[in-house]
py3Dmol code that shows the C-alpha trace and the ligand (Angstrom):
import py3Dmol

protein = """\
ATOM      1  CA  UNK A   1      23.210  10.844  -6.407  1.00  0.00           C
ATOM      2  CA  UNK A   2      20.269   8.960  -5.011  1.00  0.00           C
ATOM      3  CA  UNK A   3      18.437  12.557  -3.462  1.00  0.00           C
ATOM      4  CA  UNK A   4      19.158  14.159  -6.892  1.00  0.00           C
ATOM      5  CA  UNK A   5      17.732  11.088  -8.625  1.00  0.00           C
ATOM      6  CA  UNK A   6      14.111  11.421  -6.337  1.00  0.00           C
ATOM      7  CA  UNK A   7      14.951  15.296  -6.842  1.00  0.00           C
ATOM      8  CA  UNK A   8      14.194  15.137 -10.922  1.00  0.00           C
ATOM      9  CA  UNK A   9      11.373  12.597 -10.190  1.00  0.00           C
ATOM     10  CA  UNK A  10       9.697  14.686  -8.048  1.00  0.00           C
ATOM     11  CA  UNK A  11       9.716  17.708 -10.137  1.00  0.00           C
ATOM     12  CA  UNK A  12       8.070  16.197 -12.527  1.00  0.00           C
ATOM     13  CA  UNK A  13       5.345  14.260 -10.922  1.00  0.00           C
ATOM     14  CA  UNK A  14       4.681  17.571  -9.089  1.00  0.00           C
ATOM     15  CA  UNK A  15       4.267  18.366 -12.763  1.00  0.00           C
ATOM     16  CA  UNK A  16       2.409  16.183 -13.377  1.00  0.00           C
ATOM     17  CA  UNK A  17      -0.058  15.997 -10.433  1.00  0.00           C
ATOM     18  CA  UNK A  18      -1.365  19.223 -11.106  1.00  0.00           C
ATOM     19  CA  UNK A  19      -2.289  18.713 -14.640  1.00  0.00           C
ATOM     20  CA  UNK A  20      -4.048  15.427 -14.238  1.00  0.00           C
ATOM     21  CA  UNK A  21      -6.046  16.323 -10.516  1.00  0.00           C
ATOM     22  CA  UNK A  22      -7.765  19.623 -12.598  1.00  0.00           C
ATOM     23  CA  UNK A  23      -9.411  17.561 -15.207  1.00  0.00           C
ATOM     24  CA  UNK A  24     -10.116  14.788 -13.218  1.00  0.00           C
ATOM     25  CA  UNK A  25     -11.914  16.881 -10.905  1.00  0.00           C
ATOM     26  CA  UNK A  26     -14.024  18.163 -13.552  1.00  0.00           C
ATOM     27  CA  UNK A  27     -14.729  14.614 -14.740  1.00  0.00           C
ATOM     28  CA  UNK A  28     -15.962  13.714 -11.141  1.00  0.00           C
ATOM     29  CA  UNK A  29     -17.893  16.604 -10.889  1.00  0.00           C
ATOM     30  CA  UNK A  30     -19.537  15.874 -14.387  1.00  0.00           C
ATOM     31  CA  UNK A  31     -20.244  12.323 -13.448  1.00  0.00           C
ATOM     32  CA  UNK A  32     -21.912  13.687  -9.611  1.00  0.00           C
ATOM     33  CA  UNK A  33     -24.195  16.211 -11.884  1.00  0.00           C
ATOM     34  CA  UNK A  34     -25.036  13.275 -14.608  1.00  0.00           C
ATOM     35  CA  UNK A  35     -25.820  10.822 -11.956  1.00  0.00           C
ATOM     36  CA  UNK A  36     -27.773  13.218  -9.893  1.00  0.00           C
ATOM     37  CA  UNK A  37     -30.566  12.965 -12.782  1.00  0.00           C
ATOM     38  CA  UNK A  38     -30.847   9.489 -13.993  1.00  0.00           C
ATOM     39  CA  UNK A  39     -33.754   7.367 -13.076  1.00  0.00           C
ATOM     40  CA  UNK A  40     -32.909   4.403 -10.945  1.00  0.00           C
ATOM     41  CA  UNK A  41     -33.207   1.667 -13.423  1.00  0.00           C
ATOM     42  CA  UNK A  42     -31.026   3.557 -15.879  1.00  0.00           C
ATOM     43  CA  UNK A  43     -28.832   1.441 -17.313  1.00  0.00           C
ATOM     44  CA  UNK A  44     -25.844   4.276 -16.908  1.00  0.00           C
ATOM     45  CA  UNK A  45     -25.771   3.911 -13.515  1.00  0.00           C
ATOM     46  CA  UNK A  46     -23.644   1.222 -14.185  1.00  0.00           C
ATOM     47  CA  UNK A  47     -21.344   2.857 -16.011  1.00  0.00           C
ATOM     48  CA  UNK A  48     -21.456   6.040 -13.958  1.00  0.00           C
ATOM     49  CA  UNK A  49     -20.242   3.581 -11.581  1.00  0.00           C
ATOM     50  CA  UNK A  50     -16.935   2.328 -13.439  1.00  0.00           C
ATOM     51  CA  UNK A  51     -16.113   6.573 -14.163  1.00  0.00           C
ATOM     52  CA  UNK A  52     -16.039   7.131  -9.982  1.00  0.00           C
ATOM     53  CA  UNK A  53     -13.989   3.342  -9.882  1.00  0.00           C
ATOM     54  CA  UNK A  54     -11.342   5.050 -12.691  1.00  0.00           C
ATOM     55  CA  UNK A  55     -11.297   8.235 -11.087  1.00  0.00           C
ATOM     56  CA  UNK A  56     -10.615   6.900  -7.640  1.00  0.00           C
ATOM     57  CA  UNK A  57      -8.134   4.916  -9.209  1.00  0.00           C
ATOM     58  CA  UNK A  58      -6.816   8.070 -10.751  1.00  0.00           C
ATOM     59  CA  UNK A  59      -6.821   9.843  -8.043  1.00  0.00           C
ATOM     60  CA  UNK A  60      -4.460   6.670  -6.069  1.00  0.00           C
ATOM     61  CA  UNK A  61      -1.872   7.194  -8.435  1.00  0.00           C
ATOM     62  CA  UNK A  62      -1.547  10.931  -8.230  1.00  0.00           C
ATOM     63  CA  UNK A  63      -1.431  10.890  -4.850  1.00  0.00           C
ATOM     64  CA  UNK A  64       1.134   8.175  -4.981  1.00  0.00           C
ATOM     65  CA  UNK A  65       3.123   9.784  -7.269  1.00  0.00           C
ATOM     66  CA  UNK A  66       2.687  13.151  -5.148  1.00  0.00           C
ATOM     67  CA  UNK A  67       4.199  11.625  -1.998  1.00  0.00           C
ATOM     68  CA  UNK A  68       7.397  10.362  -3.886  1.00  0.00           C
ATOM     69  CA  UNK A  69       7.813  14.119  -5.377  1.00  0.00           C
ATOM     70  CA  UNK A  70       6.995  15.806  -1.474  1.00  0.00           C
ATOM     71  CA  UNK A  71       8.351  13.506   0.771  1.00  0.00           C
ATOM     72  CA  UNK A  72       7.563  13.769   3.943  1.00  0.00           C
ATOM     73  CA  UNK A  73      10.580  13.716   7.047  1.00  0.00           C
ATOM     74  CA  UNK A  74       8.773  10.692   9.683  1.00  0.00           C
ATOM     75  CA  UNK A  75       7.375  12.617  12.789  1.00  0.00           C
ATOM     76  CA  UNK A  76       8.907  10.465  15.526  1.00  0.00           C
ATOM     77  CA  UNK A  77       6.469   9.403  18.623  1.00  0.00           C
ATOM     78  CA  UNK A  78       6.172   6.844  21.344  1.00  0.00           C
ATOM     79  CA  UNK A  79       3.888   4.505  19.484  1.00  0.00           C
ATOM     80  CA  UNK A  80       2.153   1.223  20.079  1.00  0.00           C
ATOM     81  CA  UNK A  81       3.137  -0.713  16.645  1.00  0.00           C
ATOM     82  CA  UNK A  82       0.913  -3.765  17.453  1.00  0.00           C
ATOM     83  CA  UNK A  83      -1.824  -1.176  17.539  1.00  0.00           C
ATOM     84  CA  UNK A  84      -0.920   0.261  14.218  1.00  0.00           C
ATOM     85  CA  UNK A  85      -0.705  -2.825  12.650  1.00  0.00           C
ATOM     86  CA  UNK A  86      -4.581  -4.104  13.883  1.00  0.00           C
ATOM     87  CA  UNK A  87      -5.853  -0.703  13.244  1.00  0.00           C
ATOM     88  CA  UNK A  88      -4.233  -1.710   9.028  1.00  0.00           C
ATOM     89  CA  UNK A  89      -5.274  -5.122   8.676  1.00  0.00           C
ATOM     90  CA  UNK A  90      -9.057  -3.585  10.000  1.00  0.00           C
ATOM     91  CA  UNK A  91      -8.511  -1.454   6.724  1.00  0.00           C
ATOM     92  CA  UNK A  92      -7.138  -4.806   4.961  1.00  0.00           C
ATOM     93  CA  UNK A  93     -10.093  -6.705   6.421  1.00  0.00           C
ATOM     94  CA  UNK A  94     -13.026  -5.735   3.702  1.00  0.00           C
ATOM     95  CA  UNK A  95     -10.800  -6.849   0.643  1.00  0.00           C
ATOM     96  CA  UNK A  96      -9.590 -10.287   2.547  1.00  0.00           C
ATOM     97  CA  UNK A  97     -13.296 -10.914   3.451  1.00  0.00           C
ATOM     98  CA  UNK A  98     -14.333 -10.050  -0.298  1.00  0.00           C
ATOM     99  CA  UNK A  99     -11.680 -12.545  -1.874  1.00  0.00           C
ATOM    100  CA  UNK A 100     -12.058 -15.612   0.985  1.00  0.00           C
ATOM    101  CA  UNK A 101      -8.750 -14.944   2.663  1.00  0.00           C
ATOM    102  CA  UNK A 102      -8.449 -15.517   6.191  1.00  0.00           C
ATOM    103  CA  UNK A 103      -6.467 -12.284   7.900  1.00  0.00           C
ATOM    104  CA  UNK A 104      -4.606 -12.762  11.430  1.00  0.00           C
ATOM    105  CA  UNK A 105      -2.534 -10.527  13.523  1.00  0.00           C
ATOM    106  CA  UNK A 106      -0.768 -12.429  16.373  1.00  0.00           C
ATOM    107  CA  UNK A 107       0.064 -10.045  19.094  1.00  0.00           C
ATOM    108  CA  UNK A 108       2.999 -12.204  20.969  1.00  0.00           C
ATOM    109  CA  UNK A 109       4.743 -11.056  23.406  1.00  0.00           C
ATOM    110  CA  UNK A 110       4.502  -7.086  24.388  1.00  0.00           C
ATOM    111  CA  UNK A 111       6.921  -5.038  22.280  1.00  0.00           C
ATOM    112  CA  UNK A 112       9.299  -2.187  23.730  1.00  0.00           C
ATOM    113  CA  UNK A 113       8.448   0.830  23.753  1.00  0.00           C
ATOM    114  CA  UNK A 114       9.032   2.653  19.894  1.00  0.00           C
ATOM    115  CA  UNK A 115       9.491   5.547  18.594  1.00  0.00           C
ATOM    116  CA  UNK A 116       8.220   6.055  14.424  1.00  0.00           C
ATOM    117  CA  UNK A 117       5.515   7.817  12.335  1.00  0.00           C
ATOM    118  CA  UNK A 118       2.337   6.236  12.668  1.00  0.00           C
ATOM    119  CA  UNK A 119       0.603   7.586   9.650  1.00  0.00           C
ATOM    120  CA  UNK A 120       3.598   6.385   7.799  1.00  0.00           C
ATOM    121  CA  UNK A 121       3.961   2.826   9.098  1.00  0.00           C
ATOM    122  CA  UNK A 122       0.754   2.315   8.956  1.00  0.00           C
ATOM    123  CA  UNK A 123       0.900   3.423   5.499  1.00  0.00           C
ATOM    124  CA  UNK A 124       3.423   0.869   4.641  1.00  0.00           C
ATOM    125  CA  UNK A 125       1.596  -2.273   6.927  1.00  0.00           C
ATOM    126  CA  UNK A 126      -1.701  -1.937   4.932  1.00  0.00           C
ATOM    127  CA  UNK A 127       0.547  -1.886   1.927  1.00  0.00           C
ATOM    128  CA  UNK A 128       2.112  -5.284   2.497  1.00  0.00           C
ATOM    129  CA  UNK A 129      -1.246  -6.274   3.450  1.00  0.00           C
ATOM    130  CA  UNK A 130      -3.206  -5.454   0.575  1.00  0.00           C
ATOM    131  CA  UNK A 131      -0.125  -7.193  -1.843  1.00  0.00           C
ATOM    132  CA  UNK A 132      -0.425 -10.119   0.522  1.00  0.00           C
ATOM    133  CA  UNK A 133      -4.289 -10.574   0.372  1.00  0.00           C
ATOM    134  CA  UNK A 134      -4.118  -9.930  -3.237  1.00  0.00           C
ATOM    135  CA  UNK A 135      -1.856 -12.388  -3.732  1.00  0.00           C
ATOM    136  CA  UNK A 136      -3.955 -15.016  -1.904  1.00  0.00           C
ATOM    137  CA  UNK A 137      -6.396 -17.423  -3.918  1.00  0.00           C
ATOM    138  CA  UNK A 138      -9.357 -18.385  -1.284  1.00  0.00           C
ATOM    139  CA  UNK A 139      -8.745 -19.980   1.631  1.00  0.00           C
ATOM    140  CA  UNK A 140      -5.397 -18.174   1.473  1.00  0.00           C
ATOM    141  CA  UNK A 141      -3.598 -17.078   4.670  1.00  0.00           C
ATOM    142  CA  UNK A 142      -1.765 -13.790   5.515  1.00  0.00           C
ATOM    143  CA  UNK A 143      -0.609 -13.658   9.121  1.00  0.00           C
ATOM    144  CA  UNK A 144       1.047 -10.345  10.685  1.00  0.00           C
ATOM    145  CA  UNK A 145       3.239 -11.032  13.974  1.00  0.00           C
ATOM    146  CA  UNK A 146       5.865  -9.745  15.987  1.00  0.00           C
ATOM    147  CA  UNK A 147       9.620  -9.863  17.059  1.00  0.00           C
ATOM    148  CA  UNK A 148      11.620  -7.491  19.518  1.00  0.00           C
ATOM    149  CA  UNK A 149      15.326  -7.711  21.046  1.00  0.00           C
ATOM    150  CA  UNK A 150      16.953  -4.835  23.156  1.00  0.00           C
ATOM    151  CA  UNK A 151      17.612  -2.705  20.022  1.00  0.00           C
ATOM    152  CA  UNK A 152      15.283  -3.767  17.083  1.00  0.00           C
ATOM    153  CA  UNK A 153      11.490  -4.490  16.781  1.00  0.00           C
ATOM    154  CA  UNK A 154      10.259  -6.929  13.920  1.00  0.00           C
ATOM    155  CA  UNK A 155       7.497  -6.926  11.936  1.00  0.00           C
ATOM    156  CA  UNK A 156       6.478  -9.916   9.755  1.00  0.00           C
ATOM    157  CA  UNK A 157       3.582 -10.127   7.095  1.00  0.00           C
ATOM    158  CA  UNK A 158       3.489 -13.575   5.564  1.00  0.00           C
ATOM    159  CA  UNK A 159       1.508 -14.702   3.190  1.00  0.00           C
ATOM    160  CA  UNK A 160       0.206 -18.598   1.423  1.00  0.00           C
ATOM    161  CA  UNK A 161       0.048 -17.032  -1.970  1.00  0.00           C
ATOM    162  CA  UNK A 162       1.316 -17.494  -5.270  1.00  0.00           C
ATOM    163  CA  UNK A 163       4.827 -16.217  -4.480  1.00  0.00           C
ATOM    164  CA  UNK A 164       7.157 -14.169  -6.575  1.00  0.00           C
ATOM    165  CA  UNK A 165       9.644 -15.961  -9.184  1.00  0.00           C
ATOM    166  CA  UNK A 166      13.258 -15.130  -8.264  1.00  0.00           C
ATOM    167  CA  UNK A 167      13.675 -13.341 -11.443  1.00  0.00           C
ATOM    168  CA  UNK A 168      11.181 -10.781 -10.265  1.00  0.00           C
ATOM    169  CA  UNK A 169      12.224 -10.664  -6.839  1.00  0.00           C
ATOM    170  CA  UNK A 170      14.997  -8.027  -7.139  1.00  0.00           C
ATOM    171  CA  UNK A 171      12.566  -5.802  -9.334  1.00  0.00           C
ATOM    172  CA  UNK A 172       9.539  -5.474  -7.073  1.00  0.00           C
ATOM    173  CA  UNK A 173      10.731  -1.949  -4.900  1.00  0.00           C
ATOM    174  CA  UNK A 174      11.209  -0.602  -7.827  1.00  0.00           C
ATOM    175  CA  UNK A 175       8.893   2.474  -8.771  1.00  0.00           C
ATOM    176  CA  UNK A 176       6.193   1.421 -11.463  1.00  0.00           C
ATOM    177  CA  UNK A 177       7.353  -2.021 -10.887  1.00  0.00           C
ATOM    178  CA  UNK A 178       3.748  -3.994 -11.100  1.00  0.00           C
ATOM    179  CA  UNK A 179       2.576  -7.579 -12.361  1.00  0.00           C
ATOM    180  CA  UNK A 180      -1.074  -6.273 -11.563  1.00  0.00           C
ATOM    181  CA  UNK A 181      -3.201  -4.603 -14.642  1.00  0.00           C
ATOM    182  CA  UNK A 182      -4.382  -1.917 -12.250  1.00  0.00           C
ATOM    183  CA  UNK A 183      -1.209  -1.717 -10.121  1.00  0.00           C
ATOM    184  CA  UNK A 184       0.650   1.420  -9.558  1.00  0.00           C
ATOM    185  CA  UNK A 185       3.824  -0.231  -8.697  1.00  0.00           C
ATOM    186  CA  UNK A 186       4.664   2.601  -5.990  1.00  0.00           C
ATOM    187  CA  UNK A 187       3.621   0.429  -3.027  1.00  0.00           C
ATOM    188  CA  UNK A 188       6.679  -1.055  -2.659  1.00  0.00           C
ATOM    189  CA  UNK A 189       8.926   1.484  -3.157  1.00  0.00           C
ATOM    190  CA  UNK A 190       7.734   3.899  -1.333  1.00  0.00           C
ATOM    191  CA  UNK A 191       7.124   1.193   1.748  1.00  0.00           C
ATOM    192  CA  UNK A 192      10.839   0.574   1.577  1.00  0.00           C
ATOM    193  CA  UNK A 193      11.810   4.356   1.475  1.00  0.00           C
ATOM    194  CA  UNK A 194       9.500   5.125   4.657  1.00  0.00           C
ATOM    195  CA  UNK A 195      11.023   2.552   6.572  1.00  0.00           C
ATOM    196  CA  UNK A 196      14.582   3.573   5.365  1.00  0.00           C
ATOM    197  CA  UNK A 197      13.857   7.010   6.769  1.00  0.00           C
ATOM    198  CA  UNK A 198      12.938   5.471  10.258  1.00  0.00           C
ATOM    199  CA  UNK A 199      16.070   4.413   9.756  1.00  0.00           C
ATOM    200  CA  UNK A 200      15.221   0.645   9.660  1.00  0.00           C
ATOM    201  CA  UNK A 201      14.940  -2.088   6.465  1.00  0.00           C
ATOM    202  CA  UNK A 202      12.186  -3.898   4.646  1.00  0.00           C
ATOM    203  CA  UNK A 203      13.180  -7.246   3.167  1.00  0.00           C
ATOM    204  CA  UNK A 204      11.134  -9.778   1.017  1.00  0.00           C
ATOM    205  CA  UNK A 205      11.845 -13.668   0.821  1.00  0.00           C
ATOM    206  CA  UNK A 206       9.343 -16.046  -1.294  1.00  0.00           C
ATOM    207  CA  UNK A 207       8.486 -18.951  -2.806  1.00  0.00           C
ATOM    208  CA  UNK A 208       6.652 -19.941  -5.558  1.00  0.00           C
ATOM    209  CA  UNK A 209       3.461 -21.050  -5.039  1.00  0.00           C
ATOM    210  CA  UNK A 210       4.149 -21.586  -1.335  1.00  0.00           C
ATOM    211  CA  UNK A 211       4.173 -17.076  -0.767  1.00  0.00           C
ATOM    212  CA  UNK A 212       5.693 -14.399   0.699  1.00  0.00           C
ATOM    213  CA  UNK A 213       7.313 -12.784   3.507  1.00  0.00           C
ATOM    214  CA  UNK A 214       7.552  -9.509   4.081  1.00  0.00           C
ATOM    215  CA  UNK A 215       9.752  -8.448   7.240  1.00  0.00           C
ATOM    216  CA  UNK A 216       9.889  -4.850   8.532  1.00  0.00           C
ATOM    217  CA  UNK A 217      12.855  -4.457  10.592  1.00  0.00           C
TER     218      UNK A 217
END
"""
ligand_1 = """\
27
ADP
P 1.377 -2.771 -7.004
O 0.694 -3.433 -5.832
O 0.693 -1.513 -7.452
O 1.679 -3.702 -8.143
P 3.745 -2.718 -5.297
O 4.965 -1.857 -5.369
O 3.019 -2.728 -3.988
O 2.801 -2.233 -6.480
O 4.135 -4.213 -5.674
C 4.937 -4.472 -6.820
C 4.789 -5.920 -7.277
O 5.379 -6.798 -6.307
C 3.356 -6.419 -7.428
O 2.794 -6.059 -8.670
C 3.549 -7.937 -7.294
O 3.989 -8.494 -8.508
C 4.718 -8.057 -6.320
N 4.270 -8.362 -4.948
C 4.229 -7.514 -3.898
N 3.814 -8.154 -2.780
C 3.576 -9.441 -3.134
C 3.126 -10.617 -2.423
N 2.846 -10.574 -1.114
N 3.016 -11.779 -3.113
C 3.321 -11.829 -4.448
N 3.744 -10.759 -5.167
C 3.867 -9.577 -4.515
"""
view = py3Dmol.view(width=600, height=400)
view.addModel(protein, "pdb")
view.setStyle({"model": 0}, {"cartoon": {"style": "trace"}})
view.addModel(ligand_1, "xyz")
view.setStyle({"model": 1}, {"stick": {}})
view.zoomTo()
view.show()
């Protein structure tokens, strides 16, 4: 029931995809040709600038969207997931800079060797990362680390923020799921559906105004 439920989805954001990317690469090449003219001082520039913000914005949610409609098998390889995870909070880094929020990965003790999809779990680290920096006020705190026994690997993003009420707990891997006005909602559930095809779990505890943890298992 659940394939056949991501089956119907899928259609139609494929659907979809297609009939929102051709327009909205028309748009962006309309806005390259526009801007391509104006003198520097123009005041358009400006708003030039908030048409390439929407359409990269746009363009996030197609893509999204796309990867719940084609989803992709994980490639399984020997992998280095401390590695991964540096290599996402490096992406993370620029927006936890930007808001005041301090950004640590603590590498512990060395990890067994692991098999996954790096693209994908990195995919779903700078995920949790981004949420947890977002969720930050300044002077905030999100910390990745590390756990490993003879058959499982751990990892753990936790945050200081604002925390999630338990009334919204339950509802946050759900797709379109989003408290944020320019929030896709997908994150999440397409984070927990990449890890559940490596065969593994992703679990969130919180509390209010204390934060978040996020544990990849
Ligand atoms: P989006 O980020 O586009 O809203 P997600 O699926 O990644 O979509 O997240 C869904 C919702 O879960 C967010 O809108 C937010 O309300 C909540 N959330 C996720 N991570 C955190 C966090 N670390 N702290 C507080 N709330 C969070």
């Amino acid at each position: 029931a659940r394939a056949a439920h991501w089956a119907t989805r899928g259609e139609m954001a494929a659907g979809l995809a297609v009939e929102i990317r051709n327009p909205l690469a028309g748009i962006a090449g309309v806005r390259e040709i526009v801007g391509r003219d104006l003198p520097a001082d123009s005041p358009a520039i400006e708003v030039l600038g908030e048409v390439r913000h929407e359409v990269v914005h746009i363009n996030k949610i197609v893509s999204e969207l796309l990867e719940i409609a084609r989803p992709k098998s994980p490639v399984f390889r020997p992998g280095n997931l401390v590695a991964v995870a540096e290599h996402a909070a490096l992406f993370a880094r620029d927006q936890a800079t930007h808001r005041k929020v301090n950004l640590e990965v603590v590498k512990g003790e060395p990890l067994p060797e692991l098999q996954f999809d790096n693209g994908q779990i990195h995919q779903v680290l700078l995920n949790l990362l981004l949420n947890a920096v977002q969720a930050c006020d300044e002077g905030g705190l999100v910390r990745v680390d590390f756990m490993a026994d003879e058959s499982t690997a751990t990892v753990r993003v936790t945050d200081t923020g604002k925390g999630i009420p338990p009334a919204v707990l339950p509802n946050i891997f759900r797709p379109f799921f989003t408290t944020k006005g320019d929030g896709t909602g997908l994150g999440l559930s397409l984070a927990r559906r990449m890890v559940e095809d490596h065969g593994g779990r992703l679990e969130a505890t919180s509390v209010i105004d204390q934060g978040s943890c996020f544990k990849l298992i």
